[in-house]
Structure formats: C-alpha cells, structure tokens
N, C-alpha and C positions, 0 to 999 in steps of 0.2 A: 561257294555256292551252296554247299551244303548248312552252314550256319544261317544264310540266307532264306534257305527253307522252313528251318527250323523256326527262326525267327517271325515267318511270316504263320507258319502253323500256328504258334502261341499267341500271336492276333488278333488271331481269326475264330479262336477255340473258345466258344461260350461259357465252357468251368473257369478259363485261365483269367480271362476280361470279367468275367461276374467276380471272380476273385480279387481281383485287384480293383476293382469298381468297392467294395466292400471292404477292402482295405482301406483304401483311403479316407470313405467314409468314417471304417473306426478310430480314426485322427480326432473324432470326438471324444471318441475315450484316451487313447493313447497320449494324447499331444494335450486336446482343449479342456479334459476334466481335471484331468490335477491343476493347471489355472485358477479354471473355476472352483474346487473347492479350497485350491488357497488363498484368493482373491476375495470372493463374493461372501454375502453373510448366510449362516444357514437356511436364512427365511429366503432369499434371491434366489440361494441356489436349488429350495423345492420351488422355487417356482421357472427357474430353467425346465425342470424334470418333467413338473405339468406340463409346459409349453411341448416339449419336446414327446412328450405321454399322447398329447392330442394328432401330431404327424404318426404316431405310430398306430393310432385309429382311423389311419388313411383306405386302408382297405377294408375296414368296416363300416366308413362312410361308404364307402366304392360299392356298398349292398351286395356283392358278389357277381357283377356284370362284367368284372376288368377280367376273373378265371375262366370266366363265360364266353366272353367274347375270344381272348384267346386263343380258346379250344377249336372255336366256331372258323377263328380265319386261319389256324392253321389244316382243317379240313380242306381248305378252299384251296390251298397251297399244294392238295395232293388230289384235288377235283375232287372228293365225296361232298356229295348233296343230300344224299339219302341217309336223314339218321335215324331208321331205325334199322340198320343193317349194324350198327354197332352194338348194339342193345340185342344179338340175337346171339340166340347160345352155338347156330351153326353161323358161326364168319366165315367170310370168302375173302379169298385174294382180288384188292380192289386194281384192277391195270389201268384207271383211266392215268393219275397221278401225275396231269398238267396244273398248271395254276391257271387257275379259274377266275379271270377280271372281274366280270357281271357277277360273279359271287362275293369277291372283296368288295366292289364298290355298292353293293347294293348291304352289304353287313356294318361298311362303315357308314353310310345315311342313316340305317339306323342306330348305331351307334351313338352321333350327334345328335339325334331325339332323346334318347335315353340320357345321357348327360348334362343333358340341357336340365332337363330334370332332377336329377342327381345335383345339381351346382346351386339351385335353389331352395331345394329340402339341404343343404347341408350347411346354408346359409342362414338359414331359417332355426336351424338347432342351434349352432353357436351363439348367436342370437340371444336365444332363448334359455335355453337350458346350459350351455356352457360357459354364457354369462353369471348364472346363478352359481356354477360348483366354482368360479373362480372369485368370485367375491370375496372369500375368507383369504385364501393365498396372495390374492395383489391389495389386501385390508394390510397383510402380513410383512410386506415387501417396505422396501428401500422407502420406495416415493411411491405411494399408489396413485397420484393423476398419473406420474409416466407410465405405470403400468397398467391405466386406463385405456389411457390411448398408444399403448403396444399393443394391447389385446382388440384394440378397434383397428389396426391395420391389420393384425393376424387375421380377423373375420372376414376382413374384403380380399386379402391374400389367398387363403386355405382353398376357398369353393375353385380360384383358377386354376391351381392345383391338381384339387380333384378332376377339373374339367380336361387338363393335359395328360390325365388318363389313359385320352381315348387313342393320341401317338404311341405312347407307351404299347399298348394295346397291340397297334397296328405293327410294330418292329418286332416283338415278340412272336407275335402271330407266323409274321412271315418266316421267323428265323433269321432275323439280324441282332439277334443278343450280344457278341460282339460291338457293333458300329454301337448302340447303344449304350454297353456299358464304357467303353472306350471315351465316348464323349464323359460320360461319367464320372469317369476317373480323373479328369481334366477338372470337370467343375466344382469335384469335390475338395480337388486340391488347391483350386482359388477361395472357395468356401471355407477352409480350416485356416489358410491365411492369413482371411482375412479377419477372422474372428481371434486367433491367436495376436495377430497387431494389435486387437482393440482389445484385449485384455492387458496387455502387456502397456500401451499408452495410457488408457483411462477405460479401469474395469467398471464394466458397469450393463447389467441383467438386459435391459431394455433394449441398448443399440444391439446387444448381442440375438439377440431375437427377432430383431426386427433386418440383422446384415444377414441371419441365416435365411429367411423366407425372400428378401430378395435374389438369392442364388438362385434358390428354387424355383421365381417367375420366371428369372431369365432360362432356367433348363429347360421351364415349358414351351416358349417361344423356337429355344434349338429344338425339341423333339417335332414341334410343329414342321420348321424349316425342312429337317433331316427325310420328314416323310412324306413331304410334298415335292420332294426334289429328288427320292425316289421311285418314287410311283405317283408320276404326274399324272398319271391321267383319274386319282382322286379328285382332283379340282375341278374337273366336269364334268362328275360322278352323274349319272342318274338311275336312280331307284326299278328293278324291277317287281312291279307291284306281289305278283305272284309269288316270286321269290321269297321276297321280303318278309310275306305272311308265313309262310313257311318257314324260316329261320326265327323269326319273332315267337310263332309256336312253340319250337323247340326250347328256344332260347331263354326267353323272360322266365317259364317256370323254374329252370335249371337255375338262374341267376339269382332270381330272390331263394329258392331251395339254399344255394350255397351264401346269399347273404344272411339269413336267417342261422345258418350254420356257424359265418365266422362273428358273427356279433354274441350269439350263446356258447363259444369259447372264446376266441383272443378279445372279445368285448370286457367278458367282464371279469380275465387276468388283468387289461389295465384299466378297469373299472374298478379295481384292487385300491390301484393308487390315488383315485382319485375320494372314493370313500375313505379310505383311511387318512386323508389331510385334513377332513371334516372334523377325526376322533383321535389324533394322534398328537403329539408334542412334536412340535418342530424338528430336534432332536431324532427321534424315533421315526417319524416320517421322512427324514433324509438318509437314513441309515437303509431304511425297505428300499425307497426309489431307486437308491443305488443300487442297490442287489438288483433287481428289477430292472431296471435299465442296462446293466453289466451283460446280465442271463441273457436278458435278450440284444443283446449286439452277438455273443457267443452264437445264440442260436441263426442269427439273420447270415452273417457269414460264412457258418458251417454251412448252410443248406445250398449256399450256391451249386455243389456238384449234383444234385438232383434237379432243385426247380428251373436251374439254368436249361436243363433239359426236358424240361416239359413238353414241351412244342415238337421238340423234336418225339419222344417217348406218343406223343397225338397222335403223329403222321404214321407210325407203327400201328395203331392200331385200327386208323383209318384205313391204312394197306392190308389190316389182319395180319401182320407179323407179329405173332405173341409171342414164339421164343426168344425174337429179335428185343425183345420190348422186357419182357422177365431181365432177359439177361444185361441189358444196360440200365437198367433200373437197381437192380440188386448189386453192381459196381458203381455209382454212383451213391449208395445208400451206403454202402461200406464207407465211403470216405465224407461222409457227412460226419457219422460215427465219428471216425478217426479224429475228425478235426475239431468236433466239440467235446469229448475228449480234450485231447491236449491243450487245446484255449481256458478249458473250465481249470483242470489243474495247474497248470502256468499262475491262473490269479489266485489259484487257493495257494499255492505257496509262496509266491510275491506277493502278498495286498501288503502283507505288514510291513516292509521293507520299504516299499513304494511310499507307503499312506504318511510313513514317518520322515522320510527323505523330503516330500512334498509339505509336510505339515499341513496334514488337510485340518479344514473343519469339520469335517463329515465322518463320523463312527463307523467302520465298514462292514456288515450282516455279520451275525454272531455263526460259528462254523453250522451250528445245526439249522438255521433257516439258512443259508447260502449250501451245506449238502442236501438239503430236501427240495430249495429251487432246482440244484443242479439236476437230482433224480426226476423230478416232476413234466421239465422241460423234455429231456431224454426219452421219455415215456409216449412226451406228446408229438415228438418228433418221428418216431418208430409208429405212431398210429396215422399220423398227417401226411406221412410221406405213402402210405397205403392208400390213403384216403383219394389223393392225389391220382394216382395209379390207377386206381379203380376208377374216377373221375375222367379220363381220357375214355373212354364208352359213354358219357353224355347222360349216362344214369345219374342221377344225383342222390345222393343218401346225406349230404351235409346237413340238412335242415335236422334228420331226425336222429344221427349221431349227438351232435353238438347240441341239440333240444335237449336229450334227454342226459348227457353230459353236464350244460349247464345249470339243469334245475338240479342233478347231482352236489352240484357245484356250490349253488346256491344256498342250499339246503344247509350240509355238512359245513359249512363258511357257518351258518346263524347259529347254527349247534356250536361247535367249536370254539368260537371268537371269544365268547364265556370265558371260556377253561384255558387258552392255550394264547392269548391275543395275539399276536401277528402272525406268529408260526401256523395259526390256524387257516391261513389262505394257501399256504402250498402243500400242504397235506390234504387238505379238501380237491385240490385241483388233482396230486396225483392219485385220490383216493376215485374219484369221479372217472379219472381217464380208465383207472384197472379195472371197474367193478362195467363199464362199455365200450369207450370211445376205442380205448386200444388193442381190443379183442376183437371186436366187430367188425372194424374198417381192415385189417392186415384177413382178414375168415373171407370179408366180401373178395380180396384181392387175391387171395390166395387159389378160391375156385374160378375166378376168371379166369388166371393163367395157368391153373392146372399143376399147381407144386402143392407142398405141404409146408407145415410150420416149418420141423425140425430141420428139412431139406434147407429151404432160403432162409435160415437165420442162425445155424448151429455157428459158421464163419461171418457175421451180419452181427445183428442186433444181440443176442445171448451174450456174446463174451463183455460187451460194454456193459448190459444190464447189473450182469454181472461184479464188474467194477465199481459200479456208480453205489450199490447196495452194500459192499463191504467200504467204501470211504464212507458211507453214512453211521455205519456201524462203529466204525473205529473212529 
C-alpha cells in the first residue's frame, strides 16, 4: 500500500512528470544525434539544427501570451479578478480561492482570438522571411527540391503548433502539469522511435523532419481532446463582455511586454545560428549548432523543477503567501542548479569518448566556447528564473530587461565578431546578462519578497557561479 502511494505521488508530481517528459524528449540528443551525425552529411545535418532551431523559437512566435495567459488562468483557479491587488506593495490574504468558471471560460474565448492571430503572423513570417534565411542551407543539402518541399509542409505544420498553445495554456494554468507531461512522455517516446527506425532503415534529412512535426500535430489534437474532456463546459463557453475587457487590459500589455522581452533575448541567442550559417563554413557552423543545441537541451531540462512550478508559485502570490512562495521557489532553484550542473559536466567529460565511439561527422565546440556557453547559460538561468518570480505579480519588466540586454547583446556581438569570430556570441551574451539582465531581475525579486542577495543565494546560485568560473579558468 505504501509503494502504492509512493507511486502514485511521483504521478502526480509536476517536477517528476516535467522530468521525465524532458527526458524522453532528450532521446534527441542521447539516442537520435549520434545517428544523425553518423548517418547524415554535415550540410543535412545543419540543416536538421535549423529545422529544429526554428521549434525552439516557438515561444517567441508565442509573442509572450502562452506566460501570459498562464498566469492569468491560474488566478482564476484561486478566484482573483482584481489585478492590481498584486502590484501593491501592501498585499492581503486572498480567501476567496474557488475556481472561477466565468473567469476560465471568458480568458479562454479570448485566448482563441489572440491565436487566431498569432497563427497567421507566424505564417506569414515563415513565408517570408524564413524562406529567405533558408535558402542557403536547403541550396546546401542533399537534394534541395526534397528540402523544398520539407520546408513547405513545416510552414503549413508550425502555425497548428503555435495554435495548440492555447491547451497547453489551459493545463498548465489549471495545474495539470502532470496529466500533460505524462501524455508527453508517451508521445515523445513514439517520436524518437520512430525517427531512430528511419535512420536506421534509410537515413535521410527530410522524412526525418517531416516524421518529427507530425508527432507534434497529433500531440495538438491530444492536448485539444485532454482539455475538452476535462472541463467541458469550454465547449459552450460564452464570453463575459465585462470581464473580458478587463482581462484583455491587464493582459495584452503584459504579453506583448513579455513578448518583446523573450524575442530581445532567447530571439537572438538563436538568431546566433541562423546568422552564422550565412557566414560560417559548413564545418564550423556544425560544430556551434551543436554546442547550441547541446546547451540548450541541458538548460530545458534542468529548469523543470522551477517552471514546472510556476502555476503553482502564481497561486501563492495570488493568496499573498510570500514566505510560502520565497521558500518553494529557492528549493526549486537549487535543484535547477544542481542538475545543470551535472548534465553540463557529464558531456564536458564524455563528448570525446562518445564522439569517437560514434564516429561523428561533426567536430564538437572547442572547451573555451563550450565553458563560456556553459557560463553564459547559468547566468541567464539565475536572472530568468527571478524574472519569472517577479513575473507572478503581473508587473511586467520583460520588455525593458531583455531590450536593453539585447541591444547589449547586439552591440558587443558587432564589436566582437572582428576579433574573436564565434566565441564572440557567448561572451557578448554573458557580458550583456552581467552588466543588467542578471542584477536587475534577482534586485526586482529580491524586494518583493523581502530577503537579500547573500541570504537566498550563499546555498543557491554562488557555489555554482562559482564552479562554472573556475572550469572556465582551468
């Protein structure tokens, strides 16, 4: 009985299911990349990376409405309507903390307006401008008609994508991060399958891009399914006007605030990769993506034990529990650390073992741009996961963090690139986080909840920094 419990605890537990949803996903590195880089030609396999470069700009298509809305349903889930009771420096204990129907259903109608939206500007870019940065890369490829018309199913695929969002949205909100990643974990694991069989029968760039985006239509369909079949009375949603304008108020400025935010950071980290295939040798340009794509699977998985709790860390502050909310937040942050951390050194000390057992084609980051990604990431982790934190108050500061970050960014990148060529993007990115992004968002977060630096990070974020800056060293 008692294993029973146990069992159903780890479930049910949002860090454990975001983890293992995240696991199985990284079956793309573990499992599906040593394939592909033994299998495919170096030109295939930047152009896997592009491909797989442009899903990782899902949430800067998403404009910042997916954190947005979020936040906004998981209000609803502890009855606050009034948001500028979060934004005041005297908070009260909120007692209503029923779930509030006419408040889900009137957030999700808008929701479907705003995506609606969202699906044709994102359709409209690929199109356009994402047609033009792939030009060179499928000129570059195996067979460019096939990678013509890969990239012409990706364009009618991606916008559905972005459109199943808006479930995502809805599960999160409520607090079913479990039931969600759980399906996830399923889909991900018929996903690597099937992509490992067709490497393994008949390697080849195209069907492999073209089998991973169909997994993806069918998970939008399940998350559709999963969230009409639990809160049916979506289906007969109607809008109340009032409301509506009052969440739309709040909302839209917050949303573009935070889309504008994560396009002038995570934009144009992998806006990295896509300008550099422009100016880079094949060679060289396979060698970054991988780092870059490596770094950031390390970073997506570590963070599960914070973002998984986002929703919940909301509803704390929606209640005015700030101590409740410090204090699960900074145990959660600790073990973000930890685990990117041990992921990051794991591949600095196996790549070469690995790379050579596999006989890649791919050259893997030389140690100083792979410890200056590692450092850079770390950095943006400790300021994003504040950012976050602060961000459950419905204040938005993303726009003018990451503004002034990325023109940081941008800047010290043009400078740079001269003197130092590649290495000059992760120095600029951690040079841009220290000199704002990462002071600023932890200072906002810090006087919200009422602690000090030394206090929440001497056991936190300092001993990592720490570590990260003598492997750079040494």
């Amino acid at each position: 009985m008692e294993l029973a419990s146990i069992y159903k605890k780890l479930l049910n537990s949002p860090t454990i299911t975001t983890w293992t949803s995240f696991l199985t996903k990284s079956f793309s590195i573990t499992i599906i990349l040593p394939l592909i880089l033994n299998k495919l030609s170096v030109n295939d396999v930047n152009l896997w990376y592009l491909f797989t470069g442009v899903l990782g700009l899902q949430m800067i298509l998403d404009a910042g409405f997916g954190s947005a809305f979020v936040r906004v349903i998981a209000y609803g889930t502890v009855g606050m309507r009034n948001f500028e009771i979060l934004k005041s420096e005297h908070r009260i204990e909120n007692n209503s903390c029923d779930f509030d129907n006419e408040f889900i259903e009137t957030t999700y109608l808008l929701m479907l307006k705003v995506y609606r939206i969202l699906f044709w500007a994102c359709l409209l870019i690929l199109i356009s401008v994402g047609s033009y940065i792939f030009s060179r890369p499928i000129g570059l490829s195996t067979s460019p008609n096939f990678g013509w018309l890969t990239w012409t199913i990706f364009v009618i695929s991606f916008p559905i994508i972005i459109w199943g969002n808006v479930y995502i949205n809805i599960l999160q909100g409520t607090q079913n991060i479990p039931l969600l990643r759980r399906w996830d974990t399923l889909f991900n694991l018929l996903n690597s399958l099937s992509c490992v069989l067709l490497l393994i029968i008949s390697p080849n760039v195209y069907l492999l891009i073209i089998v991973n985006q169909f997994w993806l239509i069918i998970g939008t369909l399940r998350n559709y399914f999963l969230v009409h079949k639990k809160y049916n009375f979506l289906k007969k949603s109607t809008s109340n006007n009032i409301l509506e304008n009052n969440i739309r108020k709040n909302l839209i400025p917050s949303a573009l605030k935070s889309g504008v935010g994560i396009l002038m950071s995570q934009g144009i980290v992998q806006a990295s990769g896509f300008i550099y295939a422009q100016l880079a040798s094949p060679d060289a340009l396979a060698s970054y993506l991988l780092g870059l794509n490596l770094i950031q699977v390390i970073r997506n998985f570590s963070q599960a034990p914070f973002y998984s709790r986002l929703p919940e860390l909301t509803t704390y502050t929606g209640k005015g529990n700030i101590e409740k909310l410090a204090a699960v937040a900074h145990k959660n942050m600790f073990r973000v650390y930890l685990t990117y951390s041990i992921l990051f050194f794991c591949i600095t000390i196996l790549h070469d073992p690995i790379f050579k057992l596999i006989n890649s084609n791919v050259v893997f980051p030389d140690h100083t741009l792979w410890g200056l990604l590692g450092l850079a990431f770390l950095v943006d982790r400790f300021g994003a996961m504040h950012l976050q934190l602060y961000s459950t108050t419905n204040h938005i500061i993303w726009h003018t963090l990451n503004g002034v970050t990325g023109i940081l960014m941008i800047a010290l990148s043009l400078i740079l690139y001269p003197l130092l060529d590649i290495i000059a993007f992760p120095i600029s990115m951690l040079l841009s986080y220290i000199l704002f992004y990462s002071w600023y968002a932890p200072y906002k977060s810090y006087k919200f909840m009422k602690v000090s630096f030394l206090s929440y990070e001497k056991l936190g974020f300092l001993p990592y920094l720490l570590l990260f800056i003598g492997n750079l060293i040494l």
